[in-house]
C-alpha positions, 0 to 999 in steps of 0.5 A: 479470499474468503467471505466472511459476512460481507467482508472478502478476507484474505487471512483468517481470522480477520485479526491476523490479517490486520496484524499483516498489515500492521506489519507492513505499514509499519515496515512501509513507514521505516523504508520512507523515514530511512529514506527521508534525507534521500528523498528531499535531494531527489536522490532516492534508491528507486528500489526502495521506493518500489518497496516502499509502494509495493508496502503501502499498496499491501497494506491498502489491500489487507486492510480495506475489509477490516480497518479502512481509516488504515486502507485510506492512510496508506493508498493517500501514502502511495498516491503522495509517493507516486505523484512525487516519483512517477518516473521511478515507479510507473515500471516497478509498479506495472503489475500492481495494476490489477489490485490498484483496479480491484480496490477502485472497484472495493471502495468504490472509488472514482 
């Protein structure tokens, strides 16, 4: 990570992190909309939604510094999506604990 003024940056210039991010929630958005007819039958691939989560978690990290409508989106996205699978997610996820932490303490969410 890299201080820019008071933003923690992962890439430089700041751009290209957003542009990463672009390209996951993009990639995020596609793993659900396939998804879709599976996810109403409650017949979802878990590994497609870890995926998918794991996206939308990204995406929330990388773009909390540069566009946080973006972060928002994707972590309302995740929060949806584990609400709604929590049994399929709550192992895959396991280790993404420390980043879930470290955007509460980003964002100053309670």
């Amino acid at each position: 990570a890299t201080k820019a003024g008071n933003k923690v940056l992962w890439l430089l210039p700041a751009s290209s992190q957003q542009k990463v991010a672009g390209a996951l929630w993009k990639d995020a958005r596609q793993q659900l909309l396939s998804s879709e007819k599976a996810l109403r039958l409650g017949k979802a691939d878990p590994s497609v939604l870890a995926q998918a989560a794991r996206s939308l978690l990204s995406v929330a990290a990388l773009s909390v510094e540069t566009a946080a409508g973006d972060a928002e989106a994707a972590l309302r996205a995740l929060t949806r999506l584990c609400a709604g699978h929590s049994e399929e997610l709550s192992s895959a996820l396991s280790d993404a604990l420390p980043v879930l932490l470290w955007l509460v303490g980003a964002t100053g969410a309670t």
